[in-house]
Structure formats: C-alpha cells, structure tokens
C-alpha angles and dihedrals in degrees: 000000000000100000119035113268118238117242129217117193117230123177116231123216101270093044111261114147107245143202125216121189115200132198129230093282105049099264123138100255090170139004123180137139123284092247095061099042093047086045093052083044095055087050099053116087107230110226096251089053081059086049094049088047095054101052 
C-alpha cells in the first residue's frame, strides 16, 4: 500500500461503524470496524513523527 486508501464508513447490522477500503476499480480490498482499524492507525508511526525522531 504505497498511497493511503481511501475509507468509506458502512454500518453493520448490529450497529458497529465500519470501514471499507476499496481498490482502483471500485472493488471491497478490506472491511473491518472502526475500532480495529483506529486502533491499527494510533499504532502506526506517521512519517513526520520518523523525521522528527531522527533528528
């Protein structure tokens, strides 16, 4: 995953809030809850948080 994918939100049926990542041509890659996927985001390190450690 070279560019950031965007996410669209769903709803499942009991309720949950729900990412769906979609390819180039429109296709479901990944779906999966909001609180996985925030919870997969806060433990990522952001490239400008690597520059400023490395300095």
């Amino acid at each position: 995953m070279a560019s950031t994918r965007k996410r669209t939100t769903h709803r499942s049926s009991s309720g949950k809030k729900l990412y769906a990542v979609r390819d180039s041509k429109g296709r479901f890659v990944d779906i999966q809850t909001y609180e996985r996927a925030h919870r997969a985001d806060l433990k990522k390190t952001s490239t400008a948080e690597k520059q400023r450690k490395k300095k």
